[in-house]
MIFILUM-454251 format. One record per residue (C-alpha): residue in one letter; x, y, z negated. Coordinates in steps of 0.2 Angstrom, whole numbers, padded with zeros to 4 digits, always signed. Each point is the difference from the previous one (the first is absolute). Example, Ala and Ser with C-alpha at 12.3 -4.5 7.8 and 13.67 -1.06 7.14 Angstrom:
2
a+0062-0022-0039
s+0006+0017+0003
//
This chain:
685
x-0216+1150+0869
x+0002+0016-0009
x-0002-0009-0017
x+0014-0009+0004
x+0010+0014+0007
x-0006+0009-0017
x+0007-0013-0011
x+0014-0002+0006
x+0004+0017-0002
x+0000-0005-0017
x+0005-0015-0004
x-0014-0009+0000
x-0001-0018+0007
x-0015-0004+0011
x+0005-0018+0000
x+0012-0011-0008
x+0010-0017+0003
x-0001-0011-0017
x+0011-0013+0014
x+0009-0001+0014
x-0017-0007+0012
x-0013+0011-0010
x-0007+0018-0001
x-0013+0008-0010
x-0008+0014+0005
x-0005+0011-0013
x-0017+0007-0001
x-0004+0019+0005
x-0009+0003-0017
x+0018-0006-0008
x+0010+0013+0011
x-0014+0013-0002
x+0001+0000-0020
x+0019-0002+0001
x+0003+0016+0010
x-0013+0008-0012
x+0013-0003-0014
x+0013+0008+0011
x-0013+0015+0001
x-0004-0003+0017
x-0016+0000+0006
x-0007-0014+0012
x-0016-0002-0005
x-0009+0005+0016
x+0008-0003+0020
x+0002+0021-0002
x+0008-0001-0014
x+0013-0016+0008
x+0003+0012+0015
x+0001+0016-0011
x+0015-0007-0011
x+0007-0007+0013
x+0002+0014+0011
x+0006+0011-0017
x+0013-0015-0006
x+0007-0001+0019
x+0001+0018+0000
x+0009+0000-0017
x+0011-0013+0005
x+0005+0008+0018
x+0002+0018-0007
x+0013-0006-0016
x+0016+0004+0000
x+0006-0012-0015
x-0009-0013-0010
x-0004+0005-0018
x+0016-0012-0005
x+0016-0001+0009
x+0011-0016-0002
x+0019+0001+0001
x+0010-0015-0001
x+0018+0001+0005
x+0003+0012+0014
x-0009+0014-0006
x-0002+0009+0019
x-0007-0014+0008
x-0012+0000-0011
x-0005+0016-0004
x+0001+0008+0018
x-0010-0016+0009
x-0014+0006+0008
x+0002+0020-0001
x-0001+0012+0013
x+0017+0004+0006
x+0007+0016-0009
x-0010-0001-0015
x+0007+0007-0014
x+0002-0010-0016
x+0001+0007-0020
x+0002-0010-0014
x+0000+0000-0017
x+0010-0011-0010
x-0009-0007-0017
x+0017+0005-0007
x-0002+0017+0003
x+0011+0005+0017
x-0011+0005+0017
x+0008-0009+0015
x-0002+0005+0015
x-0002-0011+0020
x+0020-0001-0001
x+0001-0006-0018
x-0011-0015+0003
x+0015-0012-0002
x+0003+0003-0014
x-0016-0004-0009
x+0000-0006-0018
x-0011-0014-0006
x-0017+0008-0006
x-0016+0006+0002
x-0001+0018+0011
x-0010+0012+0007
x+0003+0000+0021
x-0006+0016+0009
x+0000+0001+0019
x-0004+0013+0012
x-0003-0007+0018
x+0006+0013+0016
x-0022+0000+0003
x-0003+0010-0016
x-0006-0018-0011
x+0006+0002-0017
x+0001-0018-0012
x+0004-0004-0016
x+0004-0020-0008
x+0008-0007-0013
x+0015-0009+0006
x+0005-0016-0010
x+0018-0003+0001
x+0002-0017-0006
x+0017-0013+0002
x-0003-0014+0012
x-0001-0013-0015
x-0006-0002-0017
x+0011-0005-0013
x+0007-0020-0002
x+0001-0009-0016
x+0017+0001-0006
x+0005-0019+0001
x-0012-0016+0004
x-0009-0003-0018
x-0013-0007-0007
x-0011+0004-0013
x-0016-0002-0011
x-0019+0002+0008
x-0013+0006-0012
x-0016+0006-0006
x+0006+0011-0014
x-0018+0000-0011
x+0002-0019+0000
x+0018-0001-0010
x+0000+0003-0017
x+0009-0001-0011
x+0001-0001-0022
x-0003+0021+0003
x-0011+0000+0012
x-0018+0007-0003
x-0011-0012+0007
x+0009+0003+0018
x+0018+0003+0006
x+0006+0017+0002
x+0017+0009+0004
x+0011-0006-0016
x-0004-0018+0006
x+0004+0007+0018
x+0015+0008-0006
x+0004-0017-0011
x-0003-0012+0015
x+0012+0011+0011
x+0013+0000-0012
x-0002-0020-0004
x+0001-0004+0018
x+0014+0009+0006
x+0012-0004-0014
x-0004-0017-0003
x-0005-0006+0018
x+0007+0015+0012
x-0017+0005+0006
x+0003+0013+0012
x-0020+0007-0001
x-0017-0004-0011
x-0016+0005+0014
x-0014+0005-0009
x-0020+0003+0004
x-0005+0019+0003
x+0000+0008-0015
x-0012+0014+0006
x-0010+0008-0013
x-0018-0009+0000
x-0018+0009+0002
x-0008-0003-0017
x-0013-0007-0007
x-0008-0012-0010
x+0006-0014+0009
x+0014+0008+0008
x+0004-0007+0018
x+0012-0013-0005
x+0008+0000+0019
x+0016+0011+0000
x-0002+0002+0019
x-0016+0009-0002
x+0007+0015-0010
x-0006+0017-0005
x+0014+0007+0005
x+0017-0007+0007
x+0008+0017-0003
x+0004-0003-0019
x+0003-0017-0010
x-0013-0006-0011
x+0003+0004-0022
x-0008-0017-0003
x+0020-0006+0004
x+0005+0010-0012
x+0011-0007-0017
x-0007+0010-0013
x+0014-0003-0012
x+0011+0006+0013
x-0006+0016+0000
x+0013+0013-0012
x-0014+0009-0009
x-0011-0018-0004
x+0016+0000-0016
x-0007+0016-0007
x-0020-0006+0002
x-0003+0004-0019
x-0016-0010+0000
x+0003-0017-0005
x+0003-0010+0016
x-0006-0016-0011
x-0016-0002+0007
x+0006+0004+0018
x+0012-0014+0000
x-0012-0013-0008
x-0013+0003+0015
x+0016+0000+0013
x+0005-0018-0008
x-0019-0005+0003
x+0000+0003+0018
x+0015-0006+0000
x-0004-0018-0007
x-0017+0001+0009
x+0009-0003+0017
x+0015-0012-0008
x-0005-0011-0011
x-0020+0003+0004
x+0001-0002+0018
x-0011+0015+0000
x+0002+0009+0018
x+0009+0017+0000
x-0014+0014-0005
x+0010+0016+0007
x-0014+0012-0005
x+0002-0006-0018
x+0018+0003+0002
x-0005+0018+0004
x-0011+0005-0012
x+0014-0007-0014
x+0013+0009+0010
x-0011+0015+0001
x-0003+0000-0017
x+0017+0000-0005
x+0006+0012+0015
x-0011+0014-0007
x+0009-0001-0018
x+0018+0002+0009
x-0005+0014+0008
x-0001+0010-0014
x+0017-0005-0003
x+0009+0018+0006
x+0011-0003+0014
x+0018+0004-0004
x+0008+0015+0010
x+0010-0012+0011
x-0015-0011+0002
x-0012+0015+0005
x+0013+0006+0014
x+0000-0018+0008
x-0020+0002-0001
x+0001+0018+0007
x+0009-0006+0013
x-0011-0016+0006
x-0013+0014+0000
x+0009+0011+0012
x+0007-0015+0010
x-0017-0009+0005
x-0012+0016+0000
x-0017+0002+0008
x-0002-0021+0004
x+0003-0001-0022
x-0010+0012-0003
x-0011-0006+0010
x+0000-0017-0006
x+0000+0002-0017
x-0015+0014+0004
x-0011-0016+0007
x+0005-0009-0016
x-0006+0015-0012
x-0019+0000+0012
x+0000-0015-0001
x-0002-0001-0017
x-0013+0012-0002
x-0009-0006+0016
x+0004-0017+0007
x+0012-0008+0009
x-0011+0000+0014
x+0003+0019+0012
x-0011+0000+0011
x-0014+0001-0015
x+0008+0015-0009
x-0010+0015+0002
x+0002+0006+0016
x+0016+0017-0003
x+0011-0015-0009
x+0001-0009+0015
x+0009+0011+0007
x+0017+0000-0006
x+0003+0019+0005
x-0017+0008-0004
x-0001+0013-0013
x-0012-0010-0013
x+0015-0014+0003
x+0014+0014-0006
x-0010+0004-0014
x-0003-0016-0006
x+0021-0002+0000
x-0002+0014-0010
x-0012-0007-0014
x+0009-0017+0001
x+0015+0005-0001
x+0006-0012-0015
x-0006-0017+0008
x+0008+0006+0016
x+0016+0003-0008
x-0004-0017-0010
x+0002-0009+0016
x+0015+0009+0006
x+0007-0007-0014
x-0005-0015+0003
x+0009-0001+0017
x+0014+0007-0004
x+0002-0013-0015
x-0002-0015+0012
x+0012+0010+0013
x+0014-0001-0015
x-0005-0018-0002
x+0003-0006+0016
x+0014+0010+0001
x+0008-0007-0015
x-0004-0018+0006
x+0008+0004+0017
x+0018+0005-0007
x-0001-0015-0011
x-0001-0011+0015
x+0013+0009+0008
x+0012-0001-0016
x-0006-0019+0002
x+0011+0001+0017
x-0016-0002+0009
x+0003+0009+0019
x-0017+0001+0002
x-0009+0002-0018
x-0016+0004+0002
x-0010-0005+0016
x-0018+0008-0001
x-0016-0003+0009
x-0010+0012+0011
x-0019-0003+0003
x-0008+0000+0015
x-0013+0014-0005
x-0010+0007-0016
x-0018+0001-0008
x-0010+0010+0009
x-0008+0007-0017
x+0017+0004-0008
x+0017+0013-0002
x+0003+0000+0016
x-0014-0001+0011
x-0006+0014-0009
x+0015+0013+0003
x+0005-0006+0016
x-0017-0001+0007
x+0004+0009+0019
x+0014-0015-0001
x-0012-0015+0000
x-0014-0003+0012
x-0016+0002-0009
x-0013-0015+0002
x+0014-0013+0005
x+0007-0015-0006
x+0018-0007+0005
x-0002-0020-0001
x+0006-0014+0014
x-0010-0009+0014
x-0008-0016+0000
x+0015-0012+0003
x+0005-0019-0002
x+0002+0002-0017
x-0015+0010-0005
x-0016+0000+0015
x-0008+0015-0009
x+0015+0011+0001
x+0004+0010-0016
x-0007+0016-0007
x+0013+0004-0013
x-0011+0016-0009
x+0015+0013+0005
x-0003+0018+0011
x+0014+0000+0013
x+0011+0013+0003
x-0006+0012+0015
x+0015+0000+0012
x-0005+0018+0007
x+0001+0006-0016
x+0018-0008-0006
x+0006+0007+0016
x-0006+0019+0000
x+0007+0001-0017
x+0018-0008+0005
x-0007-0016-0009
x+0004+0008-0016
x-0013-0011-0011
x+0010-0016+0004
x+0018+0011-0002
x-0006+0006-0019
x-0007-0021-0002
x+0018-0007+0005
x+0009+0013-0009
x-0008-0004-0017
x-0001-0021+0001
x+0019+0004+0004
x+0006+0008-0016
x+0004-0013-0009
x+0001-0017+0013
x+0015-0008+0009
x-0015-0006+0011
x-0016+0001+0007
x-0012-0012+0007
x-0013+0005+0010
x-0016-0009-0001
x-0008-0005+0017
x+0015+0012+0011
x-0010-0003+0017
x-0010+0013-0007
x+0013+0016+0004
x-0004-0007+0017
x-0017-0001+0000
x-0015-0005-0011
x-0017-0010+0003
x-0015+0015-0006
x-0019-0008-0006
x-0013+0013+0001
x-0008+0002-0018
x-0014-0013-0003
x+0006-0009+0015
x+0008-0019-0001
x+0018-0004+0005
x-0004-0006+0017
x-0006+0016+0005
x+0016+0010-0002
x+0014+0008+0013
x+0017+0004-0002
x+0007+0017+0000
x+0016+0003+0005
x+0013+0011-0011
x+0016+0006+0006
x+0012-0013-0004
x+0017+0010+0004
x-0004+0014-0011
x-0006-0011-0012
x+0017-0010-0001
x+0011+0017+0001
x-0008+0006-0016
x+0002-0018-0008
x+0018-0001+0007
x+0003+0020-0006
x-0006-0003-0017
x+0007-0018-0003
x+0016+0009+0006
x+0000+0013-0015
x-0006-0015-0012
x+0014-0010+0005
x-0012-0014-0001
x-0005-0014+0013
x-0015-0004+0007
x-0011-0018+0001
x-0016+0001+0010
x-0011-0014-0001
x-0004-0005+0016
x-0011-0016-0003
x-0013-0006+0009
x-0006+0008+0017
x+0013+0012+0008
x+0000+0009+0014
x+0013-0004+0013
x+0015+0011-0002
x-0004+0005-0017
x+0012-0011-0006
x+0012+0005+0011
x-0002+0019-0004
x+0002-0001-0019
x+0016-0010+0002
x+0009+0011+0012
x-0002+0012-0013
x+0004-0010-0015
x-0015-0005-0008
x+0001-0016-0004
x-0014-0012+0001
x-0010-0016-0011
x+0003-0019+0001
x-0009-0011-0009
x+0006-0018+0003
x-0015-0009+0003
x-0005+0013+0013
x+0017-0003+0009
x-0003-0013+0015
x+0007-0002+0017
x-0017+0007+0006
x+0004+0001+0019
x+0008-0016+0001
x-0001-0016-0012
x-0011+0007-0016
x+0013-0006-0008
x+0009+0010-0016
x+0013+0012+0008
x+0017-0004-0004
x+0008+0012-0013
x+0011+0005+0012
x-0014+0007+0011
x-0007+0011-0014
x+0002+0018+0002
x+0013+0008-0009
x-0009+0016-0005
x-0012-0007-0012
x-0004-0004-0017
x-0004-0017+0000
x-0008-0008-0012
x-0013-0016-0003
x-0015+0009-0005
x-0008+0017-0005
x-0015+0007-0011
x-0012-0003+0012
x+0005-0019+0004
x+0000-0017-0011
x+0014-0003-0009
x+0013-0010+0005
x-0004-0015-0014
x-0019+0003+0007
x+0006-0001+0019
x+0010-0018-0003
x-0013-0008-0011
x-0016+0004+0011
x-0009+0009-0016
x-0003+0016+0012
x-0011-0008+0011
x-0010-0008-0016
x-0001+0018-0006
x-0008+0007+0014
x-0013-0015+0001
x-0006+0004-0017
x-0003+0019+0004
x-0006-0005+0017
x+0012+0009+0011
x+0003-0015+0012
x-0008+0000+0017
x+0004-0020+0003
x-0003-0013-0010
x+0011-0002-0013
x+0009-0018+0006
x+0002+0008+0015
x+0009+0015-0006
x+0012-0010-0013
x+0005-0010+0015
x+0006+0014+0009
x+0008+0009-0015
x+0009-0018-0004
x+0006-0002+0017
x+0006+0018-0002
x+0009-0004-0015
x+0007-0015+0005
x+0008+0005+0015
x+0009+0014-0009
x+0005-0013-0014
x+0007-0013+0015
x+0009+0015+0004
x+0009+0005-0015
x+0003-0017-0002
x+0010-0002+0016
x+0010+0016-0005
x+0005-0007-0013
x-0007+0012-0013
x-0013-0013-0010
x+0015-0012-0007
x-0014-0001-0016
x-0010-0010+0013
x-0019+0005+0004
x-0015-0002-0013
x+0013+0010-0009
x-0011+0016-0004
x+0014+0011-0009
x+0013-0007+0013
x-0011+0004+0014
x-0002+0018-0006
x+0020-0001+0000
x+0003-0005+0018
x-0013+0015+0007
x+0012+0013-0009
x+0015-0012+0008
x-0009+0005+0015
x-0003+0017-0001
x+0020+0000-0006
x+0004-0005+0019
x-0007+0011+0007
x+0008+0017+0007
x-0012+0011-0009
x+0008+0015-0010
x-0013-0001-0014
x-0006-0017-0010
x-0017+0001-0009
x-0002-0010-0014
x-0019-0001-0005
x+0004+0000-0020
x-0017-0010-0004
x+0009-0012+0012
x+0014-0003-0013
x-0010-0008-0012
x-0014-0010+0010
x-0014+0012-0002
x-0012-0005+0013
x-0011+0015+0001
x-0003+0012+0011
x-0001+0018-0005
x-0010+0006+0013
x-0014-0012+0008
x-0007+0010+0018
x-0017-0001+0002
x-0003-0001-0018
x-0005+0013-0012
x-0009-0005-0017
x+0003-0019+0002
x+0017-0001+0000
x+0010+0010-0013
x+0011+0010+0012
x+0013+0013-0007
x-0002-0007-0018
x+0009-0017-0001
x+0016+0001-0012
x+0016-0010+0010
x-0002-0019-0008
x+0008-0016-0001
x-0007-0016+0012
x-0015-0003-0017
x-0006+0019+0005
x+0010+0005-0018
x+0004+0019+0000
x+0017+0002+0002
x+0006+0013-0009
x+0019+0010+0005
x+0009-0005-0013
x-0005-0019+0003
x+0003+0001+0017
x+0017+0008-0002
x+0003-0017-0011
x-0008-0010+0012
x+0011-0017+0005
x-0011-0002+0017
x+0005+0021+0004
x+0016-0004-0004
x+0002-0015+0011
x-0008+0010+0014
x+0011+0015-0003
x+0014-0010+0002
x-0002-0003+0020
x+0002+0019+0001
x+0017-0001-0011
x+0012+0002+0017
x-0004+0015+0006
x+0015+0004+0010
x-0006-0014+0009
x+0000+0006+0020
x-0021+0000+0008
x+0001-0018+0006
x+0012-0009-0011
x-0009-0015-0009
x-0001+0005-0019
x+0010-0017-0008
//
């Protein structure tokens, strides 16, 4: 069928196989709006047999792809495929031309290849030379997982940011040799009046969000010659609000006091050593800040919302747009300044975790996508496909499949442009991170698209290429210095798994989901664990540990009416669940306080996870304390308050830094972790 010959010229899936014994074919009107997006037209059977006559053409006729991959042996590589006797020309990102002879000696980078075949056929690519593995954590570890706006501490405003970051790093390592703290995206957000409260639906991933930012922090806030009274006094009442009030954490009031006091430090002069550092930030991250902090300046005047500006603004390159730079200059530069304050930030709270002996510091998160309506979207626009959404299908878990709001990347354009969108991404979440985790990282493989206006269920993958995808992670992790985590939970593609480990990326365990699933259905023994992981007992999206061993998640989701069975029948399972992986822990030996032991039980899942081979331990900190809430409940959006839950003790009590660096019960947790020259698999005494 020439559709199918179309799409799969593509990328586009016609059918898919959600098991081993099941495939679903996808309808034509799917792939038909899909391959619009790509900006190909298959609206009409002429039009089917048009493209596909012009794409087999293109494809027959090229000489190179728009990206060349080299890994190890550049020659191989570089010369597979090519007409015998064509002539090669390279230039080197360092500067140096190379010619066909020189190809052995290739540095790592990103080229530009030129070839000229014997026929006349001239080609140019971008050639990514990338090492064969990303980089490893230093020594096994194990380390704090958190949502950064839920810790505060006496200083915070109403959320944590990066001085309670900076103090948790420092804490950690020193006092319980933390080797990492993982922290939510800390993306810049779209805003609004309520502001999205979701880090993993960001404006843009490209610069971190000033809501982190520690005002007093900042050098100029000493020389603010207004009095700061009144500024404080509102700080200490959003504070006390979410402490002692149990108010939930209100990030756009956190702004507008932030705001408020940002715009009197700014007419604070910058010193001459300060303005350098900001000149140079400027020059460093070029058009994409400009960019950014241009949407922020519109965005003020018109909305946060692009596609309703007037119609030249919505254009990033059009010549009402360039004046409008012009006339807002001073906002622009506001948010400039605004980014390059958190930069400083995040840099100040990654040497103090390094100083802390941390080998890892800092591990941050990357989303899956953006808004459509924010930063990015809009100066990116020929990067995303226009009119789809990237989400999941239906599945055991979830029948209706997901539609997570987010315009995928367009995998024809990443690759004509030598993927450099997701090289300058990688290159800036890197400044400042021993680490980074990549949300839902079966997505550099490929990504399931929903046609706008369309449900889940009537989606298609589309296929991106996964080996140019993982040279430019492996290249610019390699220039970071930094590992890589991938989250790799849920539905994954045979060999995917397989592919990011022979590169180094490692992956995601989460205990409960650790069963012998091809044999028994039993819990895997430790020692069958993967070593490249980060192992851990829970995560943002999942019920806490105290909420997993009690049974309270299932009586949550009864109340919000998220169960698909009756409630007996879905605290039996779960109970038999828990119960099975108590019996086991019990005949390891790691439940000496005995079960019905809450606290203990907590315990002897970290004993676990400390048996296991896996190179990096998380430790869900709201686990520490009892807290039995989740901070992200999926398939929920105003009836659960997701994203804006502080960490709290078993009584739902805010917990705030200082208390929980006090905390007896943390301490007695910690204290599992003390041996950590411990070989993987020796039984922690």
């Amino acid at each position: 069928m020439a559709l199918a010959r179309l799409a799969e010229l593509h990328g586009v899936a016609t059918s898919y196989s959600p098991s081993d014994d099941v495939t679903v074919q996808v309808p034509d009107t799917t792939v038909v709006a899909v391959l619009a997006a790509l900006g190909v037209d298959a609206s009409t059977p002429g039009a089917v047999r048009a493209a596909l006559a012009r794409g087999e053409r293109a494809a027959s006729g090229r000489l190179l792809p728009p990206t060349v991959v080299v890994r190890g042996a550049a020659e191989s590589v570089v010369l597979r495929g090519l007409p015998e006797g064509t002539a090669l020309h390279i230039e080197t990102e360092q500067g140096p031309a190379l010619s066909h002879a020189d190809l052995g000696r290739l540095p790592l980078g990103v080229h530009r290849l030129r070839a000229r075949a014997p026929d006349g056929r001239d080609a140019e690519a971008t050639l990514v030379v990338a090492p064969e593995r990303v980089p490893q954590p230093p020594d096994r570890s194990h380390g704090f997982l958190v949502q950064l706006y839920s810790l505060l501490s006496a200083r915070s405003w109403g959320m944590g940011d990066l001085g309670d970051l900076a103090e948790l790093a420092a804490w950690s390592g020193r006092v319980h040799s933390a080797g990492f703290v993982q922290v939510n995206p800390l993306h810049a957000a779209v805003p609004g009046a309520p502001t999205d409260p979701s880090p993993y639906r960001p404006s843009s991933r490209r610069f971190p969000d000033p809501v982190h930012l520690r005002i007093e922090a900042i050098p100029e806030y000493a020389y603010v010659t207004v009095d700061r009274a009144p500024l404080l006094r509102r700080a200490a009442g959003l504070r006390a609000a979410v402490i002692d009030e149990g108010a939930l954490i209100d990030r756009d009031a956190v702004w507008a006091l932030k705001r408020e006091a940002l715009e009197l430090i700014r007419e604070v002069p910058l010193g001459p050593g300060r303005r350098a550092a900001y000149a140079d930030f400027l020059a460093d991250r070029g058009e994409a800040l400009d960019d950014h902090a241009t949407w922020y300046a519109l965005a003020e005047v018109h909305g946060p919302d692009w596609h309703a500006w007037p119609a030249g603004l919505r254009d990033p390159r059009s010549a009402l747009t360039a004046r409008a730079r012009s006339e807002l200059a001073d906002r622009i530069d506001f948010h400039s300044w605004l980014a390059w304050l958190t930069d400083t930030q995040l840099a100040a709270a990654q040497q103090t975790a390094r100083e802390a002996g941390m080998g890892i510091g800092l591990v941050h998160d990357l989303a899956v996508g953006v808004h459509p309506d924010g930063a990015d979207a809009w100066a990116q626009q020929d990067a995303f496909a226009a009119g789809m959404s990237a989400g999941a299908p239906p599945d055991a878990f979830n029948a209706r499949g997901q539609d997570w709001g987010l315009p995928p990347w367009r995998p024809d354009t990443l690759a004509a442009s030598g993927y450099a969108p997701f090289r300058d991404l990688l290159r800036g979440l890197l400044r400042h991170a021993g680490a980074l985790r990549i949300d839902h990282v079966m997505g550099l493989f490929r990504l399931w698209w929903i046609p706008q206006g369309q449900e889940p269920t009537a989606g298609t993958y589309v296929r991106y290429d996964a080996e140019a995808m993982l040279a430019v992670l492996a290249l610019e992790a390699h220039r970071a210095g930094a590992a890589v985590i991938g989250e790799d939970l849920g539905t994954v593609e045979p060999g995917v798994r397989e592919s990011l480990s022979e590169r180094g990326v490692l992956g995601t365990s989460v205990l409960w989901f650790e069963r012998d699933w091809t044999g028994t259905g039993q819990p895997l023994p430790p020692s069958r664990w993967r070593a490249g992981c980060v192992a851990t007992a829970t995560t943002h999206d999942l019920p806490s540990t105290a909420a997993r061993l009690t049974g309270e998640h299932v009586v949550l989701r009864h109340r919000l009416g998220l169960l698909t069975r009756p409630l007996a029948e879905e605290q039996a399972e779960d109970k038999a669940q828990v119960a099975d992986w108590l019996a086991y822990l019990s005949r390891l030996r790691l439940l000496p306080e005995g079960s019905g032991d809450e606290e203990g039980e907590i315990r002897a899942v970290y004993r676990f996870l400390l048996l296991t081979p896996a190179r990096m331990i998380g430790i869900w900190l709201p686990d520490a304390v009892g807290d039995r809430r989740p901070q992200n409940l999926p398939g929920t959006w105003d009836q659960y308050p997701n994203w804006r839950l502080p960490v709290a003790d078993a009584q739902g009590r805010p917990v705030t830094l200082e208390e929980l660096a006090a905390s007896p019960r943390l301490h007695r947790l910690l204290s599992e972790f003390a041996p950590r020259t411990a070989p993987p698999g020796a039984r922690p005494s």
